[in-house]
C-alpha positions as CSV (number, residue, x, y, z in Angstrom):
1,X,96.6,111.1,88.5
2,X,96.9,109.3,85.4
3,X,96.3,105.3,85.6
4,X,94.9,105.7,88.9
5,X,91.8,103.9,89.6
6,X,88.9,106.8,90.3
7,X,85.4,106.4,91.6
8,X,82.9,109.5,91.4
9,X,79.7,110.3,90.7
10,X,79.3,111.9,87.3
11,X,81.1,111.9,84.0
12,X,84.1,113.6,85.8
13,X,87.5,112.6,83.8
14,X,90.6,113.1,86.6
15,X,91.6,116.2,85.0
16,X,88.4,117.9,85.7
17,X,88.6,117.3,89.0
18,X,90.1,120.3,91.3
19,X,89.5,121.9,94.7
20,X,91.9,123.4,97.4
21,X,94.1,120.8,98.9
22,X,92.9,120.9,103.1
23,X,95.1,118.7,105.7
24,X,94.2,117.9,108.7
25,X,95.9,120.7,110.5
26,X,93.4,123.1,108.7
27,X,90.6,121.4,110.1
28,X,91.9,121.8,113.6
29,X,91.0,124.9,113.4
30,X,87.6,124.7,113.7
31,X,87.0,125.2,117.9
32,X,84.1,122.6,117.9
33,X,83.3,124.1,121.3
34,X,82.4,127.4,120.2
35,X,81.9,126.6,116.3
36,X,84.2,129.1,115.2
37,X,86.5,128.9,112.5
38,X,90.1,130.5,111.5
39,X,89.3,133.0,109.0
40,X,91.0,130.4,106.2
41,X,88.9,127.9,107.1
42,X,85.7,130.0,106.6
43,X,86.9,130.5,103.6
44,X,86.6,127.1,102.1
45,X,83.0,127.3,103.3
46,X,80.9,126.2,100.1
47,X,84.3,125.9,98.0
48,X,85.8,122.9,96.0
49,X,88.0,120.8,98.0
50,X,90.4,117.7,98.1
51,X,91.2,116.4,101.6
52,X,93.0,113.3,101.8
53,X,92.1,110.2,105.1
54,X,91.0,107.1,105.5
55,X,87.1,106.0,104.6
56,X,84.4,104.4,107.2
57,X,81.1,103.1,105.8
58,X,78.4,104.6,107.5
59,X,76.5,101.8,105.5
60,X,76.4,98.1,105.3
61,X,76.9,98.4,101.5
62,X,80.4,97.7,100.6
63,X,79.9,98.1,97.1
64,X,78.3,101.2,96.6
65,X,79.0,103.3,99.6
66,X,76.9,106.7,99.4
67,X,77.8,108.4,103.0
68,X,80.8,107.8,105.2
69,X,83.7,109.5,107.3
70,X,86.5,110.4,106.4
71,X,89.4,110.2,109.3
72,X,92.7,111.4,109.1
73,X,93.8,107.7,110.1
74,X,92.9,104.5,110.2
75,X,91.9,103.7,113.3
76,X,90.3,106.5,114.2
77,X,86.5,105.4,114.4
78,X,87.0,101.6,115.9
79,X,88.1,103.0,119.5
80,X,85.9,104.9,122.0
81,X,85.9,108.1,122.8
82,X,85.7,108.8,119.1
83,X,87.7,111.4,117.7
84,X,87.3,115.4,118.2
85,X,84.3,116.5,115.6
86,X,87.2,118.7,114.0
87,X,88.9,115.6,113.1
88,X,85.9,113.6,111.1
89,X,84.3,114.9,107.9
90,X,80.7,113.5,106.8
91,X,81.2,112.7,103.6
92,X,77.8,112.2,101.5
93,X,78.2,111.1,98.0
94,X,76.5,112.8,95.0
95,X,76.9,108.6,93.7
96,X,77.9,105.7,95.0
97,X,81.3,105.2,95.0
98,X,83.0,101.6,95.9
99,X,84.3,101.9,99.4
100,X,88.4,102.0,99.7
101,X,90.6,100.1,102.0
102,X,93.2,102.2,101.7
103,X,94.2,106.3,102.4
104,X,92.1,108.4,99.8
105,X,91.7,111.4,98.5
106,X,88.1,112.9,98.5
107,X,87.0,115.9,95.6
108,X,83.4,117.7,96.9
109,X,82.1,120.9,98.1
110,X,83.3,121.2,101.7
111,X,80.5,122.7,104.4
112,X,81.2,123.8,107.8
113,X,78.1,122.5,109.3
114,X,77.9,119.7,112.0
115,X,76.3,116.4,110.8
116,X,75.6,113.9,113.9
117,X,76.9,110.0,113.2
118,X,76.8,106.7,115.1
119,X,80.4,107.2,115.6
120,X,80.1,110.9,116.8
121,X,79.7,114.5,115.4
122,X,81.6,115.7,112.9
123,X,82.1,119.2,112.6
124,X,82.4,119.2,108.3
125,X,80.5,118.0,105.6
126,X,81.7,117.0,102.1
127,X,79.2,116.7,99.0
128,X,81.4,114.0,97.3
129,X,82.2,114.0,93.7
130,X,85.2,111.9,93.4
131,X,87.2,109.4,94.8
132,X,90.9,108.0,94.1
133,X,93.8,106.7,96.0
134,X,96.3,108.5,97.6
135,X,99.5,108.6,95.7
């Protein structure tokens, strides 16, 4: 992580930052139906986390983005139907962070709630501490 450009919201350095690394194949798992999740996904319930995706502004403020989605690709939010809830994560900032163009990585405490969107439900929320590229 060194000499990568980080945005969080505290006086996080990039070596404090850690949580269990969750692809998007983990978050399948939750049956969005039903609301159940695989036993290793209720286990990250509350827990530090770093999933990685691609960032939509759930605000007009480009600058200092507070809550957004986070995608597993690009695209996923400009096409309708949106994407399966298991598939978007609410993300809500402790602090602003600047908004990304590109993939990201996201540090925060993961929740397995639903949080409802103009884009669609998502079945994950994310209190966001940190953000960085993805290397």
């Amino acid at each position: 992580m060194a000499g990568a450009a980080l945005y969080h919201s505290g006086a996080l350095s990039p070596s404090a930052l850690t949580g269990v690394e969750v692809d998007w194949r983990l978050l399948g798992d939750m049956d969005y139906i039903t609301g159940k999740a695989s036993s290793e996904l209720t286990a990250l319930n509350g827990q530090a986390v770093k999933i990685p995706g691609f960032m939509v502004p759930l605000e007009d403020n480009q600058r200092d983005v507070v809550e957004f989605l986070l995608v597993p690709s690009p695209q996923a939010c400009i096409h309708v139907p949106p994407p399966p809830p298991n598939q978007m994560v609410y993300v809500k900032m402790k602090r602003g962070a600047e908004a990304a163009q590109g993939p990201i990585w996201v540090y925060g405490t993961l929740n397995l709630v639903t949080k409802k969107s103009m884009y669609g439900d998502a079945s994950f929320e994310l209190v966001g501490e940190a953000i960085e590229p993805y290397r």
